[in-house]
Phi, psi and omega in degrees: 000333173277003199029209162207193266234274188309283201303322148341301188268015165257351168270310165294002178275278186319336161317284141018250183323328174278323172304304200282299209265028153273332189307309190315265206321322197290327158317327157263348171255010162244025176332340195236017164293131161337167165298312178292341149332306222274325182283354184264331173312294201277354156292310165305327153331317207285299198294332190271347174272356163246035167266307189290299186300323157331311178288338188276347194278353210254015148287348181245327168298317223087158189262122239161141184275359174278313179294348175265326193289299191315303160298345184265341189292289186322332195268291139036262168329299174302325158295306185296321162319310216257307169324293179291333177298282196343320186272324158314302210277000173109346198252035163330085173241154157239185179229133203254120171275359153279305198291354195258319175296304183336306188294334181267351148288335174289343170259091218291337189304321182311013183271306197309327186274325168282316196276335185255336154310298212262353154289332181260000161276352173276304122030256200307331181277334179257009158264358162235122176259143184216106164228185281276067191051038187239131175251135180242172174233160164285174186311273167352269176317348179273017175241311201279330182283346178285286187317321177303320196272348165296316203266353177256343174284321174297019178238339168265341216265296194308276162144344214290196185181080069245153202268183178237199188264112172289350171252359111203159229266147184107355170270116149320119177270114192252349132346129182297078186285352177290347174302332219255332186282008164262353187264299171348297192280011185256327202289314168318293182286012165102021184273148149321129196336302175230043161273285212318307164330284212273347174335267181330304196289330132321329175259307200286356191287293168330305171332316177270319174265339153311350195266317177315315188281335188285331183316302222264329167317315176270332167280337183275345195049007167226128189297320191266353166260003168271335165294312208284301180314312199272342154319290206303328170286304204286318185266038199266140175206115183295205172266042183282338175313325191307323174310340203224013136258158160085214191051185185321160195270153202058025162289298208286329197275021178271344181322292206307317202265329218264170162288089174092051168219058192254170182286354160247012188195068182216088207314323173289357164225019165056072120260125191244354188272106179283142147299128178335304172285290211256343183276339178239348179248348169307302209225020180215082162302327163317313201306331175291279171306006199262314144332316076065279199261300179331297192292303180291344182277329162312327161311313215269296203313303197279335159323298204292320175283318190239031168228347165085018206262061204326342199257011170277297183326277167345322169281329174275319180302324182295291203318283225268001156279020176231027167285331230262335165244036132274283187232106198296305192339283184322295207316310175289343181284331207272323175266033167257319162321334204266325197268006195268292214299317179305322169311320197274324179298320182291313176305302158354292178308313208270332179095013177270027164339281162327265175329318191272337178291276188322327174286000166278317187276334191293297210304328180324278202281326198297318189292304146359286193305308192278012162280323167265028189240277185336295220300331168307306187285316186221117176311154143291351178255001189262061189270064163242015100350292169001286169311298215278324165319302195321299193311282218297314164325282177305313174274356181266311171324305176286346178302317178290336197259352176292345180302302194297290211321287198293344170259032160275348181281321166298346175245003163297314202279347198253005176089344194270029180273316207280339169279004192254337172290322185250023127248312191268307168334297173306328169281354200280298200262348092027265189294339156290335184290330170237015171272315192323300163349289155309302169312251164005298157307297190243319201267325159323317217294308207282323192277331162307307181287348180259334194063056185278346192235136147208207179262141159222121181271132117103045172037270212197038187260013171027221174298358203262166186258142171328291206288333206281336199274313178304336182279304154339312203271292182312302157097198176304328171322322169288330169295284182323336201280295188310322182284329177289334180294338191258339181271331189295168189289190180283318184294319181297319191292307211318320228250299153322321161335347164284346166297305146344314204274325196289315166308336191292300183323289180290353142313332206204019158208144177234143181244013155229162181299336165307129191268320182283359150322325150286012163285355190284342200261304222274343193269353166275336142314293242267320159328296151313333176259015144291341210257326150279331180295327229245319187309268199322313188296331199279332176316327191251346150308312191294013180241011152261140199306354196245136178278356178287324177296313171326309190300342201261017177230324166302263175352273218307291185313320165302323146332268167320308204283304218289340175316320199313297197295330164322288179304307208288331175305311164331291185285357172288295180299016191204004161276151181226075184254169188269133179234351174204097214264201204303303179271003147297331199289281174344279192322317199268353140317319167311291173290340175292308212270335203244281172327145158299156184295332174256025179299145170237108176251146175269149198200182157285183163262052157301143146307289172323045207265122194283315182333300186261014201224286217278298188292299238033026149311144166271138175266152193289271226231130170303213184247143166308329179304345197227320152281345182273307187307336158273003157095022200257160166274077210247008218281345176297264198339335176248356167266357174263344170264023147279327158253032172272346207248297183272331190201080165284315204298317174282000171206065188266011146304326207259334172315282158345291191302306189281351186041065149319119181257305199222141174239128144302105170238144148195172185315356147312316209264339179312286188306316178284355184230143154242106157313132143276074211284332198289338174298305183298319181305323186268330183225016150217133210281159210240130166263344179183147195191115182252012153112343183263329186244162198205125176248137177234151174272131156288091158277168203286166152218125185280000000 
């Protein structure tokens, strides 16, 4: 878990290399991008080609330092192939690192951007802390690092590849696991436990919010409404403060003291819209890479769509096949986006611009009306629902897709089909060529087997009235986001119109057994409707006469919405919980050191379980918190590790079946089992016992 010296400087070696020849490359295939494009393009490059190529060499390797070698080689190769035709054919560029600064002083918001970077790298290191052989987590984090950190260790400790689950073992892991496998490989190559955690999660924090400002730049075409979308996303906070003023004395400082108890995420009063930096890019590593990627392929996308950039399709299409075991989520966000914008094109094409944004804008509120209409008839809490949302789902899908079909058919007879077969065609089948693979290999194999998608109405809005609950969670940002979609121009719904498809999707379908998990689909809606909100405010700045006066009801309003988020970061910097303390820390060093890599300990189900978080050993059966939420069937396994536990002697078949290597006892498991200590003591020899934890070899017994 401490690495070392060399290997540390053999993961920033490795680091390195993906990163200089992601740069290389994106210099010859965005050659004609600003400098700051190309370099954030070409970062995004890096990383995903050192998500991706382990996993394609580890099918032959294994996940393995032979196997990283092979990938660093291939990428390498690959760079240099391309470096040299490119100087044959005349056409060489680089990336000038004057010029990228320049360009990025001219633009003064990036400071504002630099400054929301370097905060959440401040962040990310004190949620996961490690002093004095104690690892604490932040607030955010103490539910979600333990599973990241079982999947980045078994994967360097096991090699195996494609891995299974160390929580439980013989399950294919199907999780979007490449979030967790770039950490894997530094961790692998000898970096410390939690440099290797938090490195990747720094570059990709950047990743993001820079990919994010370039995104809203170019679809809004304007710098100061894209500050404003990007406040209004990055900083979002609803009316949740109102709870914790005024009342009793310390109602407002428990924000500071209490657990999970902020102006953005304080469940007894059903605010659920978490802020973005600390409830979702902290601790919910897909959401980070899976943005990470999303936001610049979406840059690439809006190029490609309202810029006219045709090799862009293409390039967007490549990007987002290789979303789907980072973040399946973004991937389905991302072709609901694609499937907004292809609709608008096709009206386009047909000469409906006009009608159909109105006939769009008429559905905002009649979709309003029939949502608080719905809530009546069908609880949110309520799934015998299910079959008919899915029907209602399924026939408003086909009404749409009936949509397409004729006016591809109108653009066959007007002749305008062949530029739309050789763009979006090309992203279609681009991006299906290297998503299918992936569906197919993990993410079906889980969603079949789990029953993960079904109908659910209205995300996570309980008992609360619809509008009321959005207005609460959301704050005026939902306001400004409806009026700017019922005021924009034609052009303008085109280009916000993907927030629609993504609400309509998430209100009335869910793809994990978690109900609040479809926020991952809602915060990319959410985008877009800052991105109207942002429209409509600067539209209603402008009409004060002086433009200097303008900027000073933005700020201020920017301000105001942002305190909520204000707090909760606060209270992000200054929470500390213990997630692992000396003698887990000892114990999981003993088995890192001792054990076979593939080793099975029988244990409790704690989240915090150092054996599979530490160690990167496998365990009988994980915490339910983390399998019943992937969709696994883990429920034999946990009725069994009681009476592996209470009457081993009598099941000692169960030993066998699960190939029990080492059993745990230590006061975990006390409380949860009355242990038969005297058995396990008499009949399997104790490899290690620090008077609180106790390890044992299950040897065979005839």
């Amino acid at each position: 878990m401490y690495g070392s010296f060399s290997g540390g400087v053999a993961a920033l070696s490795f680091l390195f290399i993906f990163q200089f020849c992601g740069l290389s490359l994106s210099a010859l295939i965005f050659s004609r991008e600003a400098e700051g494009p190309k370099v954030l393009l070409g970062s995004v490059l890096g990383s995903v080609s050192m998500q991706w190529l382990p996993a394609l060499t580890g099918f032959a390797f294994g996940f393995t330092t032979v196997g990283h070698g092979a990938a660093a080689a291939l990428m390498l190769f690959t760079t240099s192939a391309a470096v040299h035709f490119a100087k044959r054919a005349g056409r060489s560029d680089s990336i000038y690192a004057g010029k990228a600064l320049r360009a990025f002083l001219r633009h003064k918001f990036l400071f504002f951007v630099l400054a929301l970077s370097v905060l959440y790298c401040i962040l990310v290191p004190r949620s996961f802390y490690w002093e004095d052989n104690i690892i604490y987590s932040s607030q955010a984090t103490y539910g979600d690092m333990s599973m990241h950190l079982s999947f980045i260790t078994s994967l360097a400790r096991q090699g195996t590849f494609p891995p299974c689950y160390s929580l439980l073992p013989g399950t294919r892991l199907s999780y979007p696991f490449l979030s967790d496998s770039i950490s894997a490989s530094l961790y692998l190559l000898g970096a410390p436990l939690r440099l290797a955690y938090c490195l990747p999660m720094l570059l990709a924090g950047f990743q993001v919010f820079f990919g994010c400002w370039l995104f809203l730049r170019t679809l809004l075409n304007s710098e100061k409404k894209a500050a404003l979308a990007f406040t209004f996303f990055f900083l979002n906070g609803g009316l949740g403060l109102m709870y914790f003023l005024g009342g009793e004395k310390g109602n407002f400082s428990r924000i500071f003291t209490a657990y999970y108890e902020t102006p953005t995420n304080y469940s007894t009063e059903n605010i659920r819209w978490v802020n973005v930096i600390a409830d979702m890019m902290l601790p919910q590593r897909a959401t980070l890479f899976g943005w990470a990627l999303l936001f610049p392929t979406l840059y690439v996308l809006t190029r490609a769509v309202f810029h006219h950039k045709r090799r862009y399709y293409l390039y967007a299409g490549l990007m987002a096949g290789a979303l789907p075991m980072i973040h399946t989520h973004s991937f389905l966000a991302l072709g609901l986006v694609c499937g907004a914008w292809l609709t608008a094109r096709l009206f386009r094409d047909s000469g409906l611009s006009a009608p159909a944004a109105r006939i769009g804008k008429l559905l905002i509120p009649l979709g309003l009306v029939a949502m608080t209409v719905m809530q009546a008839a069908l609880s949110p809490i309520d799934r015998d629902n299910s079959d008919r949302l899915l029907g209602l789902f399924l026939s408003v899908f086909s009404l749409w897709a009936g949509t397409v079909v004729l006016l591809i058919v109108s653009s066959v007879r007007k002749r305008k089909i062949k530029p739309v077969i050789f763009t979006w065609g090309v992203l279609l089948l681009s991006a299906l060529a290297l998503a299918l693979p992936q569906l197919f290999t993990w993410t079906f194999r889980q969603v079949s087997s789990g029953g993960m998608v079904r109908g659910h109405f209205g995300w996570v809005i309980g008992e609360d009235n619809y509008l009321w609950f959005y207005l609460k969670n959301i704050g005026l940002v939902w306001v400004f986001a409806l009026l700017g979609l019922l005021t924009a121009k034609k052009k303008a719904f085109a280009r916000y119109c993907p927030c629609m498809a993504i609400w309509f999707v998430s209100e009335l379908v869910e793809f994990q057994p978690n109900d609040y998990d479809n926020n991952k689909l809602l915060y990319v809606g959410f985008l877009f409707l800052c991105c109207a909100a942002a429209d409509w405010l600067w539209e209603v700045f402008g009409l004060i006469p002086k433009k200097v006066l303008q900027y000073v009801p933005a700020v201020c309003l920017a301000a105001v919405l942002a305190a909520p988020a204000a707090l909760t970061l606060g209270r992000e910097y200054v929470s500390r919980y213990e997630l692992y303390g000396t003698g887990a820390m000892d114990l999981s060093l003993y088995m890192d050191d001792m054990l076979p890599a593939g080793a099975v300990i029988l244990t409790d189900q704690r989240h915090n379980n150092e054996a599979a978080a530490l160690a990167g050993r496998n365990v009988v059966c994980g915490s339910p918190i983390y399998l019943y939420y992937h969709g696994l069937n883990y429920y034999q396994q946990e009725q069994d590790l009681r009476p592996m536990y209470e009457a081993p002697g009598e099941n000692l078949q169960l030993f066998e079946r699960y190939n029990v290597g080492y059993v745990l006892i230590s006061d975990f498991e006390r409380s949860s089992y009355e242990v038969d200590t005297a058995w396990f003591e008499g009949n399997f020899p104790k490899l290690y016992d620090d008077g609180g934890r106790a390890l044992y070899w299950a040897v065979k017994l005839s």
